[in-house]
Backbone bond lengths (Angstrom), bond angles and torsions (degrees), N, CA, C in turn:
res aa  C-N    CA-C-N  psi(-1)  N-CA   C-N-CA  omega(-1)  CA-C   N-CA-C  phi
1 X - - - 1.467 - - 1.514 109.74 -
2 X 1.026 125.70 -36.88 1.654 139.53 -174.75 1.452 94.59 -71.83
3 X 0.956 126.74 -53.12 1.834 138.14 -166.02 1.937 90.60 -76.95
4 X 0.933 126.14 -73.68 1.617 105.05 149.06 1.407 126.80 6.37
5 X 1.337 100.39 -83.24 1.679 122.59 -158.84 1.289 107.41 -65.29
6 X 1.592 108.08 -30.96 1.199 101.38 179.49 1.580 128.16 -96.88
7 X 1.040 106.71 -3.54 1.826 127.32 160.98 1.562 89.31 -69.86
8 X 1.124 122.98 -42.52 1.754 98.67 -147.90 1.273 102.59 -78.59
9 X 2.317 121.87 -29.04 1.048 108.55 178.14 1.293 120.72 -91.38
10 X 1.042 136.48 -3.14 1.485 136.62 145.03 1.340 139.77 -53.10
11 X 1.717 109.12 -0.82 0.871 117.63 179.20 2.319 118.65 -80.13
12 X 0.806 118.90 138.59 1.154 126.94 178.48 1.894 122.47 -120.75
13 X 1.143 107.45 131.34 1.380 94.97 169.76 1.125 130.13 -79.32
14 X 1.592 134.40 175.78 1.762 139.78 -125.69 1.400 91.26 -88.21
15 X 1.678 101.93 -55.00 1.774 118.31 176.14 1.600 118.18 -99.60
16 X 1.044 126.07 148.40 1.742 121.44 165.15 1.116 95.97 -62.51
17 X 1.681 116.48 172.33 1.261 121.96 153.53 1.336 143.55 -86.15
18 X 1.419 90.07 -8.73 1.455 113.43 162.42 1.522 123.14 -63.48
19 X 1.272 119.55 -49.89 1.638 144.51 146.89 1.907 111.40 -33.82
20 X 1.358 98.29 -75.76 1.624 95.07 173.49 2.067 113.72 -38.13
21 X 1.956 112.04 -52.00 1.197 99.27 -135.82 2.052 81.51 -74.53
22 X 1.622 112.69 -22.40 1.822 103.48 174.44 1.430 125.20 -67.01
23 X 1.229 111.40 26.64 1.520 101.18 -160.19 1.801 92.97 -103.20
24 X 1.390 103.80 123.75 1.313 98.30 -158.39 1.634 102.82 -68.93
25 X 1.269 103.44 -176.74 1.687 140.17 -170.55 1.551 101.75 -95.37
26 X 1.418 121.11 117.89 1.444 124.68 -168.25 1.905 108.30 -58.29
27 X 1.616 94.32 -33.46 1.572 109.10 -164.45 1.500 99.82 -93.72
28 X 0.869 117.86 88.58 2.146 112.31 170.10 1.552 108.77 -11.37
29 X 1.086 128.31 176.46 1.641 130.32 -178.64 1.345 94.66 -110.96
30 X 1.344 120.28 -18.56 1.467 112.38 -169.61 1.670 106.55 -74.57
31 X 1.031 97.67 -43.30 1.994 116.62 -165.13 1.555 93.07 -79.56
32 X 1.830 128.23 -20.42 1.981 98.13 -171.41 1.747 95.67 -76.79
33 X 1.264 93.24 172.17 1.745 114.61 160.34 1.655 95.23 -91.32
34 X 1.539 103.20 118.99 1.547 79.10 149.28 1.646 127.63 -94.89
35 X 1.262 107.27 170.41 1.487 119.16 -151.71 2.000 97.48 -70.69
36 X 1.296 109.11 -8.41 1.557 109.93 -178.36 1.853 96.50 -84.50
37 X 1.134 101.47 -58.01 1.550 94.27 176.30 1.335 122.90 -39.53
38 X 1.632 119.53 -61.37 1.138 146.81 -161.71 1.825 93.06 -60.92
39 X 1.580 121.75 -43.50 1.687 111.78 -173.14 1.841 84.86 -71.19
40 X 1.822 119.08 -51.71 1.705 95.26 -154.51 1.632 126.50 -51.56
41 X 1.856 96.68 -19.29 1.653 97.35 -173.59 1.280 97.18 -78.35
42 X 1.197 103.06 -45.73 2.070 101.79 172.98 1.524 108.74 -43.99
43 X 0.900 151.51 -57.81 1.272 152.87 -176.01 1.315 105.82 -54.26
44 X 1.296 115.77 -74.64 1.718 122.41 -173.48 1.800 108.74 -48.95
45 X 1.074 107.97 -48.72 1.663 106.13 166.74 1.240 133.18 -60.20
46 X 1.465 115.28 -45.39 1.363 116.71 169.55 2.033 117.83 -66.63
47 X 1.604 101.61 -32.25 1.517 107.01 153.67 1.257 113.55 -38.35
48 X 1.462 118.09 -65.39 0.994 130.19 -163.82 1.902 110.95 -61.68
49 X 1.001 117.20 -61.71 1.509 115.41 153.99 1.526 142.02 -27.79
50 X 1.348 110.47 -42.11 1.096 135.19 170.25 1.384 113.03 -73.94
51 X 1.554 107.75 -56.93 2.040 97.13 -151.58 1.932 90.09 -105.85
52 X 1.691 97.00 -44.98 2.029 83.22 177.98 1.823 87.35 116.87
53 X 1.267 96.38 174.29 1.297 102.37 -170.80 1.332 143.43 -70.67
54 X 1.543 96.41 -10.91 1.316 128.17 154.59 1.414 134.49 -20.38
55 X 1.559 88.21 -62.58 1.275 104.72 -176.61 1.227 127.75 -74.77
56 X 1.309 122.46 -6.51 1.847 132.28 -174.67 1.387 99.04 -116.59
57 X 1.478 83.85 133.24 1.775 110.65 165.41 1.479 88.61 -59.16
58 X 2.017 90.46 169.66 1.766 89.83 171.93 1.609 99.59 -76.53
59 X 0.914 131.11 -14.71 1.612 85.44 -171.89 1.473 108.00 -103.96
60 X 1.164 111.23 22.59 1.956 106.98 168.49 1.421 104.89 -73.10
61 X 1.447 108.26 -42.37 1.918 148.16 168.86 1.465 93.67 -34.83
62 X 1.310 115.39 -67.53 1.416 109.53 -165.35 1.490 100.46 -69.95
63 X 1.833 120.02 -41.47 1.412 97.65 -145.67 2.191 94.21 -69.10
64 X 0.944 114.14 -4.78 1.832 114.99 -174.68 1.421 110.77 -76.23
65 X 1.619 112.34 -29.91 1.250 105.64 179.83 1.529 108.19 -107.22
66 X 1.678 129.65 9.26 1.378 124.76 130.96 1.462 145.28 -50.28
67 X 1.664 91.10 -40.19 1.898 102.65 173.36 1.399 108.52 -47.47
68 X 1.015 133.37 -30.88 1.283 114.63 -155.54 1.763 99.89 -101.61
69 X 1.674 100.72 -12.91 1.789 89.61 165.16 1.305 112.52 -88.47
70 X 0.882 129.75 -51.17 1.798 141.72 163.88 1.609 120.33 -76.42
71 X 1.175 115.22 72.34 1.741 114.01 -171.00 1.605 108.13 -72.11
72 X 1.311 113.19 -31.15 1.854 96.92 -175.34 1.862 97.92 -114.50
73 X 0.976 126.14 56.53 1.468 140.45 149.32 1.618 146.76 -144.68
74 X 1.057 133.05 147.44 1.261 150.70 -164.12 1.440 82.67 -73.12
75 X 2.171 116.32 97.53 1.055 106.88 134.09 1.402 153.10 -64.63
76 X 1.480 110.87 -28.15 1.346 110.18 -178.40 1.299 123.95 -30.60
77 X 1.298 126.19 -61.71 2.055 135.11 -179.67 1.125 74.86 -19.31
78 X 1.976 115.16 -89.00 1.431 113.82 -142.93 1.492 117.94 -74.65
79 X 1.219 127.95 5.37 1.771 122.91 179.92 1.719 84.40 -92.34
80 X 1.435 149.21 -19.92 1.011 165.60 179.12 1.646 111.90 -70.20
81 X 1.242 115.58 -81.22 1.587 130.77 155.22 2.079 99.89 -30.22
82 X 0.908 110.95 -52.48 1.712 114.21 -162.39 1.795 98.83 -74.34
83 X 1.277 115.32 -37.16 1.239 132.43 170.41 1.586 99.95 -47.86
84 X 1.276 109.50 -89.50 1.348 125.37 -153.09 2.199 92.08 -61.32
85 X 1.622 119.40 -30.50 1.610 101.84 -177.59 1.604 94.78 -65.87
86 X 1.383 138.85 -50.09 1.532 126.18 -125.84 1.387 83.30 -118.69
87 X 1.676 126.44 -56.66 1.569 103.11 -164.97 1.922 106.60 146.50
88 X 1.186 93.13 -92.55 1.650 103.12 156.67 1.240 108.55 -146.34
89 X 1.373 102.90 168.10 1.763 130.96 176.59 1.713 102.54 -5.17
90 X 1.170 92.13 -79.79 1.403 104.49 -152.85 1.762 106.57 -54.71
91 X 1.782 114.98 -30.54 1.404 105.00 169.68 1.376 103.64 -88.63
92 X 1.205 147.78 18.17 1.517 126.61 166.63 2.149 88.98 -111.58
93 X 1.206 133.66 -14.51 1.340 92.24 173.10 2.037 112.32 -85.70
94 X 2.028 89.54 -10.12 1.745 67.75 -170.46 1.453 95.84 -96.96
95 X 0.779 146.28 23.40 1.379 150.29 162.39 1.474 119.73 -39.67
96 X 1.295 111.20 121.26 2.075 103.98 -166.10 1.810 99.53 -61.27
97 X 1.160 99.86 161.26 1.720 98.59 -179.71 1.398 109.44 -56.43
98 X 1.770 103.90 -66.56 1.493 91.59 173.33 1.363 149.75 -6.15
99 X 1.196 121.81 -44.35 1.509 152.11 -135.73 1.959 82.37 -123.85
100 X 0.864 101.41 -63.94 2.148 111.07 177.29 1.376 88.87 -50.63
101 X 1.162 118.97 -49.87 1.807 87.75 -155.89 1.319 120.44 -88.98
102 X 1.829 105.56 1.70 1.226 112.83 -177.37 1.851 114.62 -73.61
103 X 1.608 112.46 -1.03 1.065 105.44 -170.70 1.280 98.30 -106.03
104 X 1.423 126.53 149.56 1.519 137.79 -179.27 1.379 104.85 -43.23
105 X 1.369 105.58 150.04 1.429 111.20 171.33 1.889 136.12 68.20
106 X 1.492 106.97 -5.47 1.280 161.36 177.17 1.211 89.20 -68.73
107 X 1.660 135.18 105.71 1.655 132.77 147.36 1.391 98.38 -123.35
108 X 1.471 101.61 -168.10 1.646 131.01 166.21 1.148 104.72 -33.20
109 X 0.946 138.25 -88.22 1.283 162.26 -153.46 1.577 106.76 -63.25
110 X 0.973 122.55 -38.51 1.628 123.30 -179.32 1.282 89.50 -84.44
111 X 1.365 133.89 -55.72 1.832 128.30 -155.50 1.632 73.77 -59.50
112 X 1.273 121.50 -79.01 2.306 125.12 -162.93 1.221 94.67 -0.17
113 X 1.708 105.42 -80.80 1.544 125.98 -159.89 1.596 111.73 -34.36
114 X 1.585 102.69 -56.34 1.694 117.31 -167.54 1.512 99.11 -59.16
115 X 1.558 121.08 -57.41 1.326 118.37 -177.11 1.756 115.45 -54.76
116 X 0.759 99.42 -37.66 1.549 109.09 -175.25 1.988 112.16 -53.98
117 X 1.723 91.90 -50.72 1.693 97.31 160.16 1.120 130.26 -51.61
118 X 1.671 107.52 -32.18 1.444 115.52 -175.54 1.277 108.57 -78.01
119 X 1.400 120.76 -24.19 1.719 115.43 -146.18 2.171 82.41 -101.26
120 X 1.284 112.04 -33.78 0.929 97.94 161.75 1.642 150.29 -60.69
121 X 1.553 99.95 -35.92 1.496 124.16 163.71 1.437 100.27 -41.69
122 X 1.520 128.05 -66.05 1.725 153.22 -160.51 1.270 96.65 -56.90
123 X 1.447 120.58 -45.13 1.709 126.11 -170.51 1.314 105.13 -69.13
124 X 1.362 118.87 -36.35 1.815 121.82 -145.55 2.192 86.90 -92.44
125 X 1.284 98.06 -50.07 1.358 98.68 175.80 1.791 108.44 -62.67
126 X 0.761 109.15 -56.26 1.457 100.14 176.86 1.856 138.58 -50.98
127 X 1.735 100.09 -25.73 1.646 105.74 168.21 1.433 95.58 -89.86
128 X 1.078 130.91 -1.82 1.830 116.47 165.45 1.230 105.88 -71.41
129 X 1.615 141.47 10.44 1.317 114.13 -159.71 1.854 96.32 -160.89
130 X 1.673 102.38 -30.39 1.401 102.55 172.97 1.421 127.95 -65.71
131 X 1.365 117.18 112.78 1.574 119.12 -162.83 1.170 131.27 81.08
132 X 1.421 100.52 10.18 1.517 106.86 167.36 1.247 110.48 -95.93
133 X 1.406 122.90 -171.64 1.378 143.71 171.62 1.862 99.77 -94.62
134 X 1.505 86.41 109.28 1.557 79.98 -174.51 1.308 121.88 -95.92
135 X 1.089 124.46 14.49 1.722 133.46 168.14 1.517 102.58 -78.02
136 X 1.372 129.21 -54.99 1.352 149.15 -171.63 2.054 97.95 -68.54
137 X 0.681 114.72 -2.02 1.529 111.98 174.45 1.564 118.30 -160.44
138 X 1.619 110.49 46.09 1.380 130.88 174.83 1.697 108.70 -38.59
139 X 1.458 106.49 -55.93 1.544 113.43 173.43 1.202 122.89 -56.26
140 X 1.121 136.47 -20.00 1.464 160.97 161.40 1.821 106.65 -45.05
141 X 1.840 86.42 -74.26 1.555 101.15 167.39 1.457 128.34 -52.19
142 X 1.501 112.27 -47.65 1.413 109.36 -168.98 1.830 95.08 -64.27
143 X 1.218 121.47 -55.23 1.360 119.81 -167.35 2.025 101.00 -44.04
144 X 1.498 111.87 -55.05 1.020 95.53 -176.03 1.990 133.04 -65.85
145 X 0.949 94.66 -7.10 1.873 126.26 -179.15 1.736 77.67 -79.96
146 X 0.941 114.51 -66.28 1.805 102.25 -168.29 1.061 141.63 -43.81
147 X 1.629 88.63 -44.40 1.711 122.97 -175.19 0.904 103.29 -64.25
148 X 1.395 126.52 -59.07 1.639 141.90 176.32 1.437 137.62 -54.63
149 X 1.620 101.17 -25.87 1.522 105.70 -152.60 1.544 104.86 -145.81
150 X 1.566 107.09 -30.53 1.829 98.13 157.70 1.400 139.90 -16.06
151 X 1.359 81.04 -67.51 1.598 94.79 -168.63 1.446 120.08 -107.76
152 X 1.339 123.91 22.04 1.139 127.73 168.48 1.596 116.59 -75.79
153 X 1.603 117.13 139.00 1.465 124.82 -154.93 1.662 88.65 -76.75
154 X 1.287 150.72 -59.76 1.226 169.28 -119.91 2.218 96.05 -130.07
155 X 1.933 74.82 128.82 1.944 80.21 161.89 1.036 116.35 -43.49
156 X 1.684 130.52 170.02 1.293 142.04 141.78 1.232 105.66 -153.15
157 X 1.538 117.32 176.07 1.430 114.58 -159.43 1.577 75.86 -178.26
158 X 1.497 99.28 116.39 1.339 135.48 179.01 1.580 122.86 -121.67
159 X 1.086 129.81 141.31 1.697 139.67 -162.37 2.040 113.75 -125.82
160 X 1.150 109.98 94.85 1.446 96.43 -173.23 1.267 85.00 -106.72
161 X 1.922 98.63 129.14 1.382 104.58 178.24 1.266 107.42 -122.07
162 X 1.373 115.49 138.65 1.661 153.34 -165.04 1.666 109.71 -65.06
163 X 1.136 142.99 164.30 1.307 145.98 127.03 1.501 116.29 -88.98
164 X 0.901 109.92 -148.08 1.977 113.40 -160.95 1.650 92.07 -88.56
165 X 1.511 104.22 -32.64 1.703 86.68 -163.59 1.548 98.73 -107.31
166 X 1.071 125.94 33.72 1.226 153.39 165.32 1.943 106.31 62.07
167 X 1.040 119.22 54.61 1.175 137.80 163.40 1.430 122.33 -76.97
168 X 1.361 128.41 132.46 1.237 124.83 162.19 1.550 133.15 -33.05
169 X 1.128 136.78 91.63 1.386 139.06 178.20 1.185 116.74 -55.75
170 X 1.733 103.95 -93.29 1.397 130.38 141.72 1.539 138.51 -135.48
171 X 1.224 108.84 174.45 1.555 93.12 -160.08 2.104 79.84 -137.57
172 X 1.369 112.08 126.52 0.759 124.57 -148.47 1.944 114.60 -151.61
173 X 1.054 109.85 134.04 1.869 109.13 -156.68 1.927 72.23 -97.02
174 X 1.585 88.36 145.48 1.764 93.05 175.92 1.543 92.28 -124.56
175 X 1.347 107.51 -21.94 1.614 90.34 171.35 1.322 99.37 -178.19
176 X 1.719 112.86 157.13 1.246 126.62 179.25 1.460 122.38 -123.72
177 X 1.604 134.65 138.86 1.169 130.18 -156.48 1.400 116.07 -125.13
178 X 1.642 132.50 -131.82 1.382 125.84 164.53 1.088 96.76 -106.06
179 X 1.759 122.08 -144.29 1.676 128.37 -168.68 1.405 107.66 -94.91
180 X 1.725 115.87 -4.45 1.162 92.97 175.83 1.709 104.43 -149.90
181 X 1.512 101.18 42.43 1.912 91.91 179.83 1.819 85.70 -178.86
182 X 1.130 103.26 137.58 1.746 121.37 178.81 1.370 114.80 -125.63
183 X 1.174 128.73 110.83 1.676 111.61 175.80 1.631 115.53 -72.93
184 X 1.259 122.59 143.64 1.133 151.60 -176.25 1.258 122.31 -112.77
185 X 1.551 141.89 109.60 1.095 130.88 168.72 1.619 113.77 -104.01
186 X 1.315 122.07 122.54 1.550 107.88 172.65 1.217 135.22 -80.93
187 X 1.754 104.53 -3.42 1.005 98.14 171.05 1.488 129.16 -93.50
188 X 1.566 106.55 -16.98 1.796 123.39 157.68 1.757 99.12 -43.75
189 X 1.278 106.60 -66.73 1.661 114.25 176.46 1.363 113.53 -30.89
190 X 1.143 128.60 -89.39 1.355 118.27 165.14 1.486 126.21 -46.85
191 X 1.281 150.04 -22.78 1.323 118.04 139.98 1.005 126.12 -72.95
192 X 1.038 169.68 -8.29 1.541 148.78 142.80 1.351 96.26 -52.31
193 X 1.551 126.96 -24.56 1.945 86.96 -169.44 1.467 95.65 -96.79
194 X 1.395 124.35 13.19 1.214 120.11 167.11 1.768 93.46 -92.34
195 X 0.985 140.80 -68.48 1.491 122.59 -179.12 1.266 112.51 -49.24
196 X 1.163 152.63 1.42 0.953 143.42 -172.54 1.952 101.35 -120.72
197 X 1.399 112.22 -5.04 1.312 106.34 -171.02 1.318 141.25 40.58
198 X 1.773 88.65 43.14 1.305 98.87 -176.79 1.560 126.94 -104.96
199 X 1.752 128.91 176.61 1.567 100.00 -161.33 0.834 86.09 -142.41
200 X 1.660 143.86 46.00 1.370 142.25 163.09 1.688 101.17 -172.07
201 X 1.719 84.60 148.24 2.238 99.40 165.23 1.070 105.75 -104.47
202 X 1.321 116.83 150.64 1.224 108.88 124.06 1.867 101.79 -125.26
203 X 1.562 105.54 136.09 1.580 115.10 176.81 1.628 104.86 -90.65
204 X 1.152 118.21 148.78 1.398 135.50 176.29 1.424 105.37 -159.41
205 X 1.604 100.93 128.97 2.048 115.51 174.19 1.714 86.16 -130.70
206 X 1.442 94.05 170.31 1.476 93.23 -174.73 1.995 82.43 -127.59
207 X 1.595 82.13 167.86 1.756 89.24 177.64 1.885 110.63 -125.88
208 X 0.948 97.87 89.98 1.553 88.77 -177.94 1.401 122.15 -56.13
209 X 1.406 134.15 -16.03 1.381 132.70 151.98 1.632 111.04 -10.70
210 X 1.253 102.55 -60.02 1.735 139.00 -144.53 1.272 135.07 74.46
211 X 1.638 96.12 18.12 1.432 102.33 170.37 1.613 96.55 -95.86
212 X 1.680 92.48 140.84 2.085 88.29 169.81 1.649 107.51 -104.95
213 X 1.386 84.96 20.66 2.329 66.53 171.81 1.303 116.67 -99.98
214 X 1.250 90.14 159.72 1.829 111.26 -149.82 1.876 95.16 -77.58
215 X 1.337 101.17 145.00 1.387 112.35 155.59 1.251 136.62 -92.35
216 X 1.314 134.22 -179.29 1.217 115.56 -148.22 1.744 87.39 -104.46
217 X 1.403 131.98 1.48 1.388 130.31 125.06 0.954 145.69 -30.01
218 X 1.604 106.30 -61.03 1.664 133.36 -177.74 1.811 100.18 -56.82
219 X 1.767 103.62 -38.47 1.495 92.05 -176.89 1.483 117.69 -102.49
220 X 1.244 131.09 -0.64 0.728 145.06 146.62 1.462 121.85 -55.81
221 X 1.021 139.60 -53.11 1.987 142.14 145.56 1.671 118.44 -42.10
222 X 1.068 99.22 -40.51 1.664 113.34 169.78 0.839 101.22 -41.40
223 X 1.963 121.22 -70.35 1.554 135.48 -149.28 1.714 89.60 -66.43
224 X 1.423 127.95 -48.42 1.575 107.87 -152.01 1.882 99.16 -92.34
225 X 1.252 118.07 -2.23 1.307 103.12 170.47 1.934 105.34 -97.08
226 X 1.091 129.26 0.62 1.149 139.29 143.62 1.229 132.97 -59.75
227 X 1.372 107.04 -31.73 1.783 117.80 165.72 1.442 106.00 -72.99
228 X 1.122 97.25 -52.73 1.861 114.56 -171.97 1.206 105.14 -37.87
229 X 1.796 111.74 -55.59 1.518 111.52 -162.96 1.646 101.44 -91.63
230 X 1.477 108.63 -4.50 1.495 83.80 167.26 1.614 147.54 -82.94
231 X 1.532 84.27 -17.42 1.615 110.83 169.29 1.106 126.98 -71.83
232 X 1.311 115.72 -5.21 1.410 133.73 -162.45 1.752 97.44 -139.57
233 X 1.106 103.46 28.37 1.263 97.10 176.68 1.605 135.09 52.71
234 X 0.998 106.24 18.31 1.665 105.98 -154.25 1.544 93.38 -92.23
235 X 1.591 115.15 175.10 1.606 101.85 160.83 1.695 113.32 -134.04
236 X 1.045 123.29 113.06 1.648 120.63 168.79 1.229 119.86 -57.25
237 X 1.837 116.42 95.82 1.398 95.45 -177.33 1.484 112.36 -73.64
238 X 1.219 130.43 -45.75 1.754 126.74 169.34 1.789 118.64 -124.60
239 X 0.931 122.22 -173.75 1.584 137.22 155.86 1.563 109.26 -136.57
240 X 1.455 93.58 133.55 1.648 103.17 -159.50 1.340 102.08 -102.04
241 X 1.246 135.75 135.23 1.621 121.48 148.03 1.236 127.22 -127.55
242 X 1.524 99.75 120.53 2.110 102.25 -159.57 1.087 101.84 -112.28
243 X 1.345 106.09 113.25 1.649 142.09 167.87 1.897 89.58 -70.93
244 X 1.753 94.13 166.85 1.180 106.71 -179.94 1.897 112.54 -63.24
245 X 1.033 117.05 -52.55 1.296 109.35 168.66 1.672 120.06 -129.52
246 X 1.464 108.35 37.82 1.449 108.16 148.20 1.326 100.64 -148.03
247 X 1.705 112.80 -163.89 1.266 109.96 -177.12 1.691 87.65 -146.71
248 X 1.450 111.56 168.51 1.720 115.14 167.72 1.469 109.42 -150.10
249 X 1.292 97.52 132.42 1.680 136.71 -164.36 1.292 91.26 -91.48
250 X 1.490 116.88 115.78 1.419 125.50 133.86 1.130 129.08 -61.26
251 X 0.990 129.56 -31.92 1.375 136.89 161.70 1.528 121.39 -57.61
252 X 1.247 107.77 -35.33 1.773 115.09 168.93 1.384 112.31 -91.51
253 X 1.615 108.60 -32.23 1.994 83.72 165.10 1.609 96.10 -96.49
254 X 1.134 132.71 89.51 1.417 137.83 144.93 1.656 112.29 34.19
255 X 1.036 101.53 14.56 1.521 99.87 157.07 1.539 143.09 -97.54
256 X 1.073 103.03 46.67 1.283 127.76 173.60 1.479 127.39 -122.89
257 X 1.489 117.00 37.03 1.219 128.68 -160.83 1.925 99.02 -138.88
258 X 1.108 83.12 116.90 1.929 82.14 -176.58 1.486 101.80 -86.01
259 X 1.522 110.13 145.10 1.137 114.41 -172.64 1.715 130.04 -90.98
260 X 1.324 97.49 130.96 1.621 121.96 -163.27 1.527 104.27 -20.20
261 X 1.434 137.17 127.08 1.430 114.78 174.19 1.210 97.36 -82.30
């Protein structure tokens, strides 16, 4: 029994346990999903399936269309960080890259994704209106004037030109400026809508201020691309100016009337 006892306490195992607990992990820690991540995207997606877009703040919004730039990390921080630089959704996807990448965590691949929403937003607004009759679906237009031109940091001043039965031709940037002045030529304006054989404007600049009232510029450019198209027969049905969440009609404040010589 002693000769026993003493085999049994001499006995040792193959490895320490110290040895067993270093023995590394086949999968790096950097490269697994963990299984908490893996339920929140599950959750936020199947939300998303279920209730619709409704239901997410913007930045639940953002963190769904991050997964797919960052697949094995906890977007939230940065759909959070992007929140608190731009505001909501719609100013962090149109946001110039520059300005995106200045926020932590911000690469290639996340700016792709964001642009990609945007360039899509621009498309979906834009077949609401291409080849239609665009007087008959004004709401159509203003949404797409929004989508496009809201939130851009820098003027622009865009020309959608008409055919006879007032259909979308093209809609076309004639020039771009700083945050608060765009040059305009009317007479560039009227040729293209003479190459383009077209028989109606409509003018639209956007104001990144977010105020859309006109300056005493804005009406002043009006008046000489109004001459332009009158000699040439053309007709301006309005000039648009889209503020961040309104827009202002020259055409509804009566400024679209050249003055009596």
């Amino acid at each position: 029994m002693r000769h026993a006892q003493a085999l049994s306490d001499s006995a040792l195992p193959i490895f320490a346990l110290k040895d067993v607990l270093q023995v590394p992990c086949p999968v790096p820690a950097r490269d697994r999903d963990p299984s908490c991540l893996r339920d929140h995207r599950h959750r936020l997606r199947a939300r998303f399936t279920e209730r619709g877009v409704s239901a997410f703040p913007d930045y639940e919004l953002l963190e769904l269309v991050l997964f797919r730039a960052i697949p094995r990390q906890d977007v939230k921080p940065l759909a959070n960080r992007l929140m608190e630089s731009f505001g909501d959704f719609n100013e962090v996807v149109s946001a110039p890259e520059a300005r995106l990448m200045e926020v932590e965590g911000v690469g290639q691949a996340v700016v792709q994704e964001l642009k990609i929403v945007e360039a899509a937003a621009h498309r979906m607004a834009r077949a609401r209106i291409l080849n239609r009759h665009v007087l008959s679906n004004w709401d159509a237009l203003l949404d797409y004037c929004h989508t496009t031109m809201a939130h851009q940091a820098t003027e622009q001043f865009r020309v959608l030109f008409l055919d006879c039965k007032n259909a979308l031709l093209a809609d076309e940037e004639q020039a771009r400026g700083t945050v608060d002045h765009v040059p305009v030529y009317p007479r560039e304006v009227a040729k293209r809508a003479l190459e383009l054989n077209a028989s109606a404007l409509i003018l639209v600049h956007n104001h990144p201020s977010g105020d859309a009232s006109p300056s005493s510029a804005d009406i002043t450019m009006t008046q000489s691309i109004l001459q332009a198209a009158e000699t040439l027969g053309l007709t301006v049905h309005d000039h648009l100016i889209i503020g961040r969440e309104c827009e202002f009609s020259f055409l509804a404040a009566g400024l679209l009337d050249l003055p009596s010589a």
